[in-house]
PDB file with one MODEL, atoms N, CA, C and O in Angstrom:
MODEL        1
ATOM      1  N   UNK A   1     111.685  89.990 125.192  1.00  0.00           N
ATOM      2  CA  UNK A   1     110.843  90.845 124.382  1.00  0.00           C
ATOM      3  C   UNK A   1     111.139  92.293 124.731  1.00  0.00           C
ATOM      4  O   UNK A   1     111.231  92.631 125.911  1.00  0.00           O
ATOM      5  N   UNK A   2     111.293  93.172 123.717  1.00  0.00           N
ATOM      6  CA  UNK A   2     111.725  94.342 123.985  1.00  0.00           C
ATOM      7  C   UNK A   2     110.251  95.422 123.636  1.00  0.00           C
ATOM      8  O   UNK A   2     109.713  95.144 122.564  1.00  0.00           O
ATOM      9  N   UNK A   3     109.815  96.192 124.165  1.00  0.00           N
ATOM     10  CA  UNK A   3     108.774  97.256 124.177  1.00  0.00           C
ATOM     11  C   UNK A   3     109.465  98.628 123.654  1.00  0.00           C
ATOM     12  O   UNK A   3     110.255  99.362 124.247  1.00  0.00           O
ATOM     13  N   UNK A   4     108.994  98.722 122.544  1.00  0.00           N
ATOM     14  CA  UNK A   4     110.000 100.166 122.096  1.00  0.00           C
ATOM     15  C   UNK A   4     109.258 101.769 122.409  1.00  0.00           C
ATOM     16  O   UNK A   4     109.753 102.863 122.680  1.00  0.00           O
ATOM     17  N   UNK A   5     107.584 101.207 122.190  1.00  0.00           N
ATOM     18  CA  UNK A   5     106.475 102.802 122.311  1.00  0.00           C
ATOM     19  C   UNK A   5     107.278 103.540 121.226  1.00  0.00           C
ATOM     20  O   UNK A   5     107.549 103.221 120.068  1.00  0.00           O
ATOM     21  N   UNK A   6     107.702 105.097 122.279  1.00  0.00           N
ATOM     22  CA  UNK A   6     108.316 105.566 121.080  1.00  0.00           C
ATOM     23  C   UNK A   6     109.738 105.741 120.602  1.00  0.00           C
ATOM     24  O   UNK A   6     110.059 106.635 119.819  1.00  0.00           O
ATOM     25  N   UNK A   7     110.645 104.785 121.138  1.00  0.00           N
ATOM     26  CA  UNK A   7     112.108 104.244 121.075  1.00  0.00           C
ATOM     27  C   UNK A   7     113.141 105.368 121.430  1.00  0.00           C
ATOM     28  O   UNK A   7     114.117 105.644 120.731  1.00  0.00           O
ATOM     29  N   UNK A   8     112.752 106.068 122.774  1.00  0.00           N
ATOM     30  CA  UNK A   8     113.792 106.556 123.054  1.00  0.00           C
ATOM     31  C   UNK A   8     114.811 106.219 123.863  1.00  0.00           C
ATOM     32  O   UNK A   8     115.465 107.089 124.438  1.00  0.00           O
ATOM     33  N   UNK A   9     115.083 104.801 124.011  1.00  0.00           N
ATOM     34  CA  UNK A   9     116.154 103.842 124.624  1.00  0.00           C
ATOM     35  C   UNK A   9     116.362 103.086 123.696  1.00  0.00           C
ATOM     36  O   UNK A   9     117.481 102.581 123.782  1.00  0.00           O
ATOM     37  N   UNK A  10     115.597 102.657 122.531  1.00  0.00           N
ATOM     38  CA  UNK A  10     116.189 101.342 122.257  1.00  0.00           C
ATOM     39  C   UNK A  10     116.891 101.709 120.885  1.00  0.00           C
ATOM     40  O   UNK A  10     116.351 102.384 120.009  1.00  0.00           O
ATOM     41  N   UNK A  11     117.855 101.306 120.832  1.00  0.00           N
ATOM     42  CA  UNK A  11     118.787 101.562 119.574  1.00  0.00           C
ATOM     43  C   UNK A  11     118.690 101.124 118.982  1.00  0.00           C
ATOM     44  O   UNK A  11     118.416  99.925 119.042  1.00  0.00           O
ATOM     45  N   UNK A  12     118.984 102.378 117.042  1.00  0.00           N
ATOM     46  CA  UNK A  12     118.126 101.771 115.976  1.00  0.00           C
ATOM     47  C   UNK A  12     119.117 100.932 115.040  1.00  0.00           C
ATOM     48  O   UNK A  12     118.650 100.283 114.105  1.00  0.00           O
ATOM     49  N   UNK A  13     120.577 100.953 115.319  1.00  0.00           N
ATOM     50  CA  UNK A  13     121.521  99.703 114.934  1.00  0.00           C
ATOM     51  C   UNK A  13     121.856  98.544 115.310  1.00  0.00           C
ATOM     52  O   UNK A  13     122.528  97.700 114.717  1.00  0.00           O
ATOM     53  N   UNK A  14     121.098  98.499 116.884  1.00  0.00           N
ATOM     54  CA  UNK A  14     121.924  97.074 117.741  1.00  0.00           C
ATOM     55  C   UNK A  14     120.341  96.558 118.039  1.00  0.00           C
ATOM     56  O   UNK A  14     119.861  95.523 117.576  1.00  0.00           O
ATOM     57  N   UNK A  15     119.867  97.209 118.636  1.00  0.00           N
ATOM     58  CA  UNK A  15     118.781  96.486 119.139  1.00  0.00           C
ATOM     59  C   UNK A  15     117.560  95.554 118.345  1.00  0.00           C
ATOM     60  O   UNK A  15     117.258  95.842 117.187  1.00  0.00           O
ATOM     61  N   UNK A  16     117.131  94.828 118.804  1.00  0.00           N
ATOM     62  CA  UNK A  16     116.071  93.705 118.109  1.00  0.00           C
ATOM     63  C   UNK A  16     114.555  94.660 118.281  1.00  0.00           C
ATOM     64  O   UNK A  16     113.752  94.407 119.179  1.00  0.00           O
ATOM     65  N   UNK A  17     114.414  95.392 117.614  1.00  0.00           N
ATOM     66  CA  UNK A  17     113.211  96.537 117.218  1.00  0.00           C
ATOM     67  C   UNK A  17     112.559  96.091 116.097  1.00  0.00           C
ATOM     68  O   UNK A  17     111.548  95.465 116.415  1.00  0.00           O
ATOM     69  N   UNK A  18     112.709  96.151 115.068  1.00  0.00           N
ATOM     70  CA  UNK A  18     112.242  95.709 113.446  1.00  0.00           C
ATOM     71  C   UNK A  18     111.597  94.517 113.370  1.00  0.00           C
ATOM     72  O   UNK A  18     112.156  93.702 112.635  1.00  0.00           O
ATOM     73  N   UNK A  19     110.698  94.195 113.843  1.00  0.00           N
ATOM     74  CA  UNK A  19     109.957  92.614 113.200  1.00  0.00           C
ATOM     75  C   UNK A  19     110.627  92.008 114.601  1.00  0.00           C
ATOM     76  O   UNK A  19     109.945  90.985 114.661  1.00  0.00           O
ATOM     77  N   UNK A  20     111.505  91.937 115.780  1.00  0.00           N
ATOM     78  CA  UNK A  20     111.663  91.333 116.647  1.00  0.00           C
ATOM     79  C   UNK A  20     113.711  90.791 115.605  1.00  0.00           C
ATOM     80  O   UNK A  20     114.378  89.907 116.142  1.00  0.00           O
ATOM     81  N   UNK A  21     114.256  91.468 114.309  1.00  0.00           N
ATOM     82  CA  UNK A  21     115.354  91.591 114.561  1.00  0.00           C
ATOM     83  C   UNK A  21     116.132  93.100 114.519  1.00  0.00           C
ATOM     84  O   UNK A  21     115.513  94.164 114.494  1.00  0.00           O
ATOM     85  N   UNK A  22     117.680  92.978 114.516  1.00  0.00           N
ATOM     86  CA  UNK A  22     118.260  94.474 114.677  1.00  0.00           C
ATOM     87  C   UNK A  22     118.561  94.395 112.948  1.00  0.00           C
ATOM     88  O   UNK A  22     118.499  93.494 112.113  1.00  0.00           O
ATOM     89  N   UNK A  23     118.873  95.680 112.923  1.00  0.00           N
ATOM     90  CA  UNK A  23     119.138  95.881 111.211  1.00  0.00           C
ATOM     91  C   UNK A  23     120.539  95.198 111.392  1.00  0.00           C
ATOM     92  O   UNK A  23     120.816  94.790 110.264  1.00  0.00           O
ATOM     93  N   UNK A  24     121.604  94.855 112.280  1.00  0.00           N
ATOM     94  CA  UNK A  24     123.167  94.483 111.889  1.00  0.00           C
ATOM     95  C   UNK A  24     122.397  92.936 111.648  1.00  0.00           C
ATOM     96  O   UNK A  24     123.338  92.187 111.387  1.00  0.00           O
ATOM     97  N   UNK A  25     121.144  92.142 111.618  1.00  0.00           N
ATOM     98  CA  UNK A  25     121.068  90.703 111.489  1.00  0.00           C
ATOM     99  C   UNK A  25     120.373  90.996 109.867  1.00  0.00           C
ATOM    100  O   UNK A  25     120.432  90.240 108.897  1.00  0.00           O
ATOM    101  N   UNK A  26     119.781  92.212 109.950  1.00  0.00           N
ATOM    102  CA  UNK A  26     119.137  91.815 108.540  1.00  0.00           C
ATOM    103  C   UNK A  26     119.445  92.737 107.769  1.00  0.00           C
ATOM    104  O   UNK A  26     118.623  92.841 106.859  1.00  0.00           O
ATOM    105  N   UNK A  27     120.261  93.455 107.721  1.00  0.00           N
ATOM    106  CA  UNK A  27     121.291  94.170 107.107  1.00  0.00           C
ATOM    107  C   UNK A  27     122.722  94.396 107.384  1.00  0.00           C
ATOM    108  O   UNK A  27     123.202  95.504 107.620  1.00  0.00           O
ATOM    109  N   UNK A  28     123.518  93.052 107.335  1.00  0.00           N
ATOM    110  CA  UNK A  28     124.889  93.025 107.220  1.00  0.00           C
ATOM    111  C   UNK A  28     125.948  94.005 107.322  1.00  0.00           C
ATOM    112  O   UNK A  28     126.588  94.717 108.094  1.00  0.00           O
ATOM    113  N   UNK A  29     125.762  93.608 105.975  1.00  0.00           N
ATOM    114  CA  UNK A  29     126.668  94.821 104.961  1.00  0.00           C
ATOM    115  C   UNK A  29     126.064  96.323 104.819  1.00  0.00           C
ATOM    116  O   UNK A  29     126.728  96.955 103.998  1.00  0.00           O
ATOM    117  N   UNK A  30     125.386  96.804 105.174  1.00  0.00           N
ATOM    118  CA  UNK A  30     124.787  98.139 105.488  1.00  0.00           C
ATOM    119  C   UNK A  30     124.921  98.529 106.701  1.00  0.00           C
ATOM    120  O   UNK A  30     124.821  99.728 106.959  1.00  0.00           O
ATOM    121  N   UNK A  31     125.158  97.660 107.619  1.00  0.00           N
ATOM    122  CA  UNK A  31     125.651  97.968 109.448  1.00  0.00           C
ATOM    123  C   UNK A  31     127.009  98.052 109.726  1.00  0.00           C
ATOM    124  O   UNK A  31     127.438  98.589 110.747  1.00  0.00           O
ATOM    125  N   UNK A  32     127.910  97.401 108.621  1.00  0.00           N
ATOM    126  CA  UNK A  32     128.688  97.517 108.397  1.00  0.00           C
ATOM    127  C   UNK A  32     129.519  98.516 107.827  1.00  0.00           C
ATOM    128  O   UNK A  32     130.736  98.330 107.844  1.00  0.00           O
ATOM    129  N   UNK A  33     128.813 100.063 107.074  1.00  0.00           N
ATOM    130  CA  UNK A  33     129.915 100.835 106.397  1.00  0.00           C
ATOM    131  C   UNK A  33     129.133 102.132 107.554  1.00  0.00           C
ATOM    132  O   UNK A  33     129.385 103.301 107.261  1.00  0.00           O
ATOM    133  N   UNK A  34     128.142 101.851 108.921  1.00  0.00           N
ATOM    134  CA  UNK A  34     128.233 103.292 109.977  1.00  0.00           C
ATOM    135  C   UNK A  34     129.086 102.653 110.659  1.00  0.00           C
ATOM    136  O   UNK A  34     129.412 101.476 110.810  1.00  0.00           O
ATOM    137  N   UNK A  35     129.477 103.943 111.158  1.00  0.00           N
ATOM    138  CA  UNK A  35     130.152 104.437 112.176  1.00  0.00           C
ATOM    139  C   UNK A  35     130.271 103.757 113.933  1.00  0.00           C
ATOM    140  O   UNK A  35     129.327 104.085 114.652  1.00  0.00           O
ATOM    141  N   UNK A  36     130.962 103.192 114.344  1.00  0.00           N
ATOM    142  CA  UNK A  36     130.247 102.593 115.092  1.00  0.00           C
ATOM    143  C   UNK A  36     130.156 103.404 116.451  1.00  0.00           C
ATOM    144  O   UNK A  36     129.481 102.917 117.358  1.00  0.00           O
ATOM    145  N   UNK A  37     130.893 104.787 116.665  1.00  0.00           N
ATOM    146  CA  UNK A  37     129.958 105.636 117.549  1.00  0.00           C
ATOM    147  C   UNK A  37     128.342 105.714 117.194  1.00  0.00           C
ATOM    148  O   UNK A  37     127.444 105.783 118.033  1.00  0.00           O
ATOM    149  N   UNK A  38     128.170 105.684 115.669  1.00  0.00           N
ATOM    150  CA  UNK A  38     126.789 106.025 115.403  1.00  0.00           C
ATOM    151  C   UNK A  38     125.907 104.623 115.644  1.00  0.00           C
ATOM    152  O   UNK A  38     124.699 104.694 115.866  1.00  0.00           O
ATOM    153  N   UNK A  39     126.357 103.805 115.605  1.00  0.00           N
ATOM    154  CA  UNK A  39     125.594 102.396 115.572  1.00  0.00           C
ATOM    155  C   UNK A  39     125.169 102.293 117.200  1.00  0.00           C
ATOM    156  O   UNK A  39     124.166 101.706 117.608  1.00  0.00           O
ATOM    157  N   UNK A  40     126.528 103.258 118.354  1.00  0.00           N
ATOM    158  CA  UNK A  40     126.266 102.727 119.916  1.00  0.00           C
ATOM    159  C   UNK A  40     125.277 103.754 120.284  1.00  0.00           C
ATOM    160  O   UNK A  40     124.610 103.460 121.276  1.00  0.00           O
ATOM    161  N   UNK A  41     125.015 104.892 119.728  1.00  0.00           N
ATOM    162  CA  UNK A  41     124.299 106.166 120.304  1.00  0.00           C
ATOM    163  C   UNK A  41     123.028 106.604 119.213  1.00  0.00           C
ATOM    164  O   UNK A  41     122.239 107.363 119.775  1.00  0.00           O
ATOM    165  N   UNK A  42     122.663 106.306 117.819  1.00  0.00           N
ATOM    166  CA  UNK A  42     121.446 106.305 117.512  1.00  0.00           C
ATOM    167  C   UNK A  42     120.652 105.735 118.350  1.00  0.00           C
ATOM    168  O   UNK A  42     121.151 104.863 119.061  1.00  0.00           O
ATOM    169  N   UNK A  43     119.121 106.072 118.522  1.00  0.00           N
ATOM    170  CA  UNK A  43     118.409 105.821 119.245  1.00  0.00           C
ATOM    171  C   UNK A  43     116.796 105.657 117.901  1.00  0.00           C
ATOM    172  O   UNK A  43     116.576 106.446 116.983  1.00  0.00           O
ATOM    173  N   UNK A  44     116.059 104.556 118.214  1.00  0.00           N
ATOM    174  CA  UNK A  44     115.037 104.420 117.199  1.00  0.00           C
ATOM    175  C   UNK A  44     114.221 105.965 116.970  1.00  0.00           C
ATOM    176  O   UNK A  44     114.202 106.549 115.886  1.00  0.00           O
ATOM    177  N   UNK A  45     113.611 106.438 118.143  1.00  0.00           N
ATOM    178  CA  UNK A  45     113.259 107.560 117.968  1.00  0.00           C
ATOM    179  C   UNK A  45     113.443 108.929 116.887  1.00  0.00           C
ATOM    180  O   UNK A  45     112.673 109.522 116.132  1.00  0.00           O
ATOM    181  N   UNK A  46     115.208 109.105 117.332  1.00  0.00           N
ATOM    182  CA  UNK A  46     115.922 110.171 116.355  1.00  0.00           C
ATOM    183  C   UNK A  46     116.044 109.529 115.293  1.00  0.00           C
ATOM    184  O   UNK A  46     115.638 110.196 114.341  1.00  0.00           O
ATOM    185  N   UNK A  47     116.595 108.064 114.882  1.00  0.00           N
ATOM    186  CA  UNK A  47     116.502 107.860 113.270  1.00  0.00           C
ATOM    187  C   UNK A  47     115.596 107.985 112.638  1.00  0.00           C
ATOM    188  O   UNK A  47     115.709 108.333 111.463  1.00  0.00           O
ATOM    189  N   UNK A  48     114.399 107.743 113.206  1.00  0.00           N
ATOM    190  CA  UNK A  48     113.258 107.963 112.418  1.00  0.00           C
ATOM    191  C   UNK A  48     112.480 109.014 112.340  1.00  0.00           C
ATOM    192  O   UNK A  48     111.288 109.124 112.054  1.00  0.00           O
ATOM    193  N   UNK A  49     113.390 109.873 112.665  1.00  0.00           N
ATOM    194  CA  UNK A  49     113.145 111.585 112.200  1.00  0.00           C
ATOM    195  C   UNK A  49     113.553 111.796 111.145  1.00  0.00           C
ATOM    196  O   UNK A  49     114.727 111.624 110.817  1.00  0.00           O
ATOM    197  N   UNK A  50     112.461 112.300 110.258  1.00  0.00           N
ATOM    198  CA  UNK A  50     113.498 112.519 109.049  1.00  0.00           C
ATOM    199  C   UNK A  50     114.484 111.948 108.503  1.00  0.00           C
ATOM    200  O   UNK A  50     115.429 112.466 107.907  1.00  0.00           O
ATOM    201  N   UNK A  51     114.190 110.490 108.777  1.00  0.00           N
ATOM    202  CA  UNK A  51     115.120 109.285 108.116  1.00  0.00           C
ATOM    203  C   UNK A  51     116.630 109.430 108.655  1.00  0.00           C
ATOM    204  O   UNK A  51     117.720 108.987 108.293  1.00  0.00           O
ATOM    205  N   UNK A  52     116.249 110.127 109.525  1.00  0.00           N
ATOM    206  CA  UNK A  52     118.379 110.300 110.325  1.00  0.00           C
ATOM    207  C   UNK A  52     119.081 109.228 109.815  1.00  0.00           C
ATOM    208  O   UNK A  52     120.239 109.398 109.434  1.00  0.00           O
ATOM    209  N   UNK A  53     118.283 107.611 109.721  1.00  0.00           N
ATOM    210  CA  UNK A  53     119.328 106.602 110.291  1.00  0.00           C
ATOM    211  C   UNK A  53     120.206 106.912 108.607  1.00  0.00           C
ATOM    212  O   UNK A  53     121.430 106.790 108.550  1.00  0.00           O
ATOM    213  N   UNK A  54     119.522 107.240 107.567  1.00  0.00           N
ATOM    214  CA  UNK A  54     120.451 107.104 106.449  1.00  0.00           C
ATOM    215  C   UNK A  54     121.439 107.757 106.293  1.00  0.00           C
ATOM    216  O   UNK A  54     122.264 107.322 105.489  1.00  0.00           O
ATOM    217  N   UNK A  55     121.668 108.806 106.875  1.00  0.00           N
ATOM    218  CA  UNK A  55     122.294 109.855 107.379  1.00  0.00           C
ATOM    219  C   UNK A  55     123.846 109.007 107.769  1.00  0.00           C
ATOM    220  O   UNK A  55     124.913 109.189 107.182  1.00  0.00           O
ATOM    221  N   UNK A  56     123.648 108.256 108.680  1.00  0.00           N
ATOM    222  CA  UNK A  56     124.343 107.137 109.321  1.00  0.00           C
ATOM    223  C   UNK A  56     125.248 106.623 108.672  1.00  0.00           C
ATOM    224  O   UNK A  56     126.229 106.160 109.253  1.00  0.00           O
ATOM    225  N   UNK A  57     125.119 106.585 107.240  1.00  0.00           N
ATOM    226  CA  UNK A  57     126.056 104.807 106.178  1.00  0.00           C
ATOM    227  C   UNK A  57     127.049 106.082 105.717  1.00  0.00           C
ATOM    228  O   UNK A  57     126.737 107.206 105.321  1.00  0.00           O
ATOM    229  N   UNK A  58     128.236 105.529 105.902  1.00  0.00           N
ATOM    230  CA  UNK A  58     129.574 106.478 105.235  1.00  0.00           C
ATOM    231  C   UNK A  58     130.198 105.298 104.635  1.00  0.00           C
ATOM    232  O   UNK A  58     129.777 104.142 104.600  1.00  0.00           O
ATOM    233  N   UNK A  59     131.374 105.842 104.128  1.00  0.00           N
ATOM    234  CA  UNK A  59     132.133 104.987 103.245  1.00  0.00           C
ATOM    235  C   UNK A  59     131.825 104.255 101.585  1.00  0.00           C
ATOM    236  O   UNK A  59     131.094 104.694 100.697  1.00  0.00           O
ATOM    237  N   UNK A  60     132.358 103.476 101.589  1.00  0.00           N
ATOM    238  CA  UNK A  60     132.309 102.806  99.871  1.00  0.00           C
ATOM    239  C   UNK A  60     130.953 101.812 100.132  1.00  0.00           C
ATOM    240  O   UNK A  60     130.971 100.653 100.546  1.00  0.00           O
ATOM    241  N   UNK A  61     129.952 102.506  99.817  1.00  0.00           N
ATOM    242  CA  UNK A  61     128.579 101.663  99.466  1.00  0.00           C
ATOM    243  C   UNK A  61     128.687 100.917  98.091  1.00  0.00           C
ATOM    244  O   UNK A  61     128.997 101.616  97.126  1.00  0.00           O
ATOM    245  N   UNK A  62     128.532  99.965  97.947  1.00  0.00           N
ATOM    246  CA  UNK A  62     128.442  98.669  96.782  1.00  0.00           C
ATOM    247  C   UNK A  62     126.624  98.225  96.343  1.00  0.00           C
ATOM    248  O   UNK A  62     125.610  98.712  96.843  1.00  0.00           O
ATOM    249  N   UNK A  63     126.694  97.488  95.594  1.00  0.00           N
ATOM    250  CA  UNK A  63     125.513  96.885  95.096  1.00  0.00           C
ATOM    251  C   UNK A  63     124.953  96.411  96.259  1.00  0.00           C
ATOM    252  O   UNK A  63     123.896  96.903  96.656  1.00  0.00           O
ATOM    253  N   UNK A  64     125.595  95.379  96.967  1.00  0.00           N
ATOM    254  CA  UNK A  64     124.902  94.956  98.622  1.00  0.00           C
ATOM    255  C   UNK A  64     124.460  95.467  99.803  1.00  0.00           C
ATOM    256  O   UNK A  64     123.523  95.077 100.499  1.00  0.00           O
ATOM    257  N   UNK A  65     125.394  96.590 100.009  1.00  0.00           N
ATOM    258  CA  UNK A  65     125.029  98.175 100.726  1.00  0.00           C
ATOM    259  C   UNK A  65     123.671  98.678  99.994  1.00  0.00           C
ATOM    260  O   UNK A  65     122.833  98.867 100.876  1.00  0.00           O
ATOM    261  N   UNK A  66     123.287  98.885  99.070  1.00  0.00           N
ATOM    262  CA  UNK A  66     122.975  99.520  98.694  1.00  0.00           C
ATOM    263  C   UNK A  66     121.220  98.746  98.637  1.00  0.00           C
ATOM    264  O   UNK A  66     120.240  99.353  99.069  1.00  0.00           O
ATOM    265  N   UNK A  67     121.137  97.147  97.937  1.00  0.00           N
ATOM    266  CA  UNK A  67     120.088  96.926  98.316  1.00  0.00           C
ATOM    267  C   UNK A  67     119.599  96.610  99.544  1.00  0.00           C
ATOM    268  O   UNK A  67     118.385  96.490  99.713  1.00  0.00           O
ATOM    269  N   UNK A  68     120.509  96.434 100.563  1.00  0.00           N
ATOM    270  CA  UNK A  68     119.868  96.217 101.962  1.00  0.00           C
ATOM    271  C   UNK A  68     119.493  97.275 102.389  1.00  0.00           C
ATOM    272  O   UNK A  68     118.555  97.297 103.187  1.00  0.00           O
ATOM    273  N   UNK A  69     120.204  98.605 101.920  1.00  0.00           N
ATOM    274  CA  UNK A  69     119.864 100.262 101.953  1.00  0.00           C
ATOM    275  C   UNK A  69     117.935 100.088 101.926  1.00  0.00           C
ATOM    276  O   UNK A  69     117.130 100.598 102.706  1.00  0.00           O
ATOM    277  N   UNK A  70     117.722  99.354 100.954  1.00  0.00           N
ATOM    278  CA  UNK A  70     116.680  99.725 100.069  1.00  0.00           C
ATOM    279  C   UNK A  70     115.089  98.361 101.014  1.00  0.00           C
ATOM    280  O   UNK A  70     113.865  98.385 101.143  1.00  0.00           O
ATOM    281  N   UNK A  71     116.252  97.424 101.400  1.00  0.00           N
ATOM    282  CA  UNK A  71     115.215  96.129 102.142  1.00  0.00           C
ATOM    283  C   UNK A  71     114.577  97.233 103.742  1.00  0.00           C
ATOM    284  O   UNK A  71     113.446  97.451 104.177  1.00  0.00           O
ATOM    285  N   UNK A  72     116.102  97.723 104.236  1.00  0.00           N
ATOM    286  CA  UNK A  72     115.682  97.784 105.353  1.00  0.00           C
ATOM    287  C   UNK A  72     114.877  99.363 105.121  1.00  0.00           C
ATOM    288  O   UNK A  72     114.227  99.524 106.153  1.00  0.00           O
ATOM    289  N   UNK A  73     114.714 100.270 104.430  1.00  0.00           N
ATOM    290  CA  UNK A  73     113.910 101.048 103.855  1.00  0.00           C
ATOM    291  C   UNK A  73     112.684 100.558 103.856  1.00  0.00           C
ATOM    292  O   UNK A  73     111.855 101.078 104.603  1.00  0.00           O
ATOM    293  N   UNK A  74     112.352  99.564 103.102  1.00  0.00           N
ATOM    294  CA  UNK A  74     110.719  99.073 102.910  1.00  0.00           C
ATOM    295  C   UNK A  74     110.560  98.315 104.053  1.00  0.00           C
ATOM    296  O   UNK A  74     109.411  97.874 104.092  1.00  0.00           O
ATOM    297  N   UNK A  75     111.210  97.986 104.975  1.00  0.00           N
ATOM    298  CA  UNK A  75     111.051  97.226 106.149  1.00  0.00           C
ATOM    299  C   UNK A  75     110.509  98.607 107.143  1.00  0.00           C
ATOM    300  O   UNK A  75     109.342  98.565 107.533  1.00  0.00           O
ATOM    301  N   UNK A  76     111.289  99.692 107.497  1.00  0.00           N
ATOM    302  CA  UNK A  76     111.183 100.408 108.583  1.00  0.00           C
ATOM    303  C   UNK A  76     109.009 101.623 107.810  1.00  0.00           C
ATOM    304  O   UNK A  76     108.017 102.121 108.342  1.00  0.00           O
ATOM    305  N   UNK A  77     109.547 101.421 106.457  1.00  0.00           N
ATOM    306  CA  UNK A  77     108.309 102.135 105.908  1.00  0.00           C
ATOM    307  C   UNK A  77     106.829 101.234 106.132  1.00  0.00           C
ATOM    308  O   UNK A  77     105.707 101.733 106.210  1.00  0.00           O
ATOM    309  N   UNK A  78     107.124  99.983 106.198  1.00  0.00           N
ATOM    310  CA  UNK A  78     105.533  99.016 106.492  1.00  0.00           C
ATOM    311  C   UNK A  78     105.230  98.639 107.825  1.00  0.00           C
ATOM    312  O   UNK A  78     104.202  98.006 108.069  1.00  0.00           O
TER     313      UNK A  78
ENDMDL
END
């Protein structure tokens, strides 16, 4: 079990934070087009400043990118 408070250790691409998973389990293909310096050194805290983590997705976003864009959006907003 991981304790996040206000997630300035636990990382907001790898780590099991969200509902008890990481966004690379419940967003694939959206963990898939950052960076993966950005995936080892975001931290929950800073992404969720001002939505940093979207900041994050580079490359050729598709229909699947794009709604997991949108799952893990209403996931991190409830």
């Amino acid at each position: 079990t991981m304790i996040i408070g206000n997630g300035p250790r636990a990382l907001f691409w790898e780590d099991r934070w969200l509902n008890g998973r990481s966004i690379s389990e419940i967003a694939p293909q959206l963990y898939a087009v950052v960076p993966k310096h950005r995936r080892k050194n975001r931290t929950v805290a800073d992404a969720l400043q001002a939505h940093r983590w979207a900041s994050d997705i580079q490359g050729v976003i598709g229909i699947q990118e794009i709604g997991q864009y949108l799952l893990t959006w209403r996931a991190i907003e409830s």
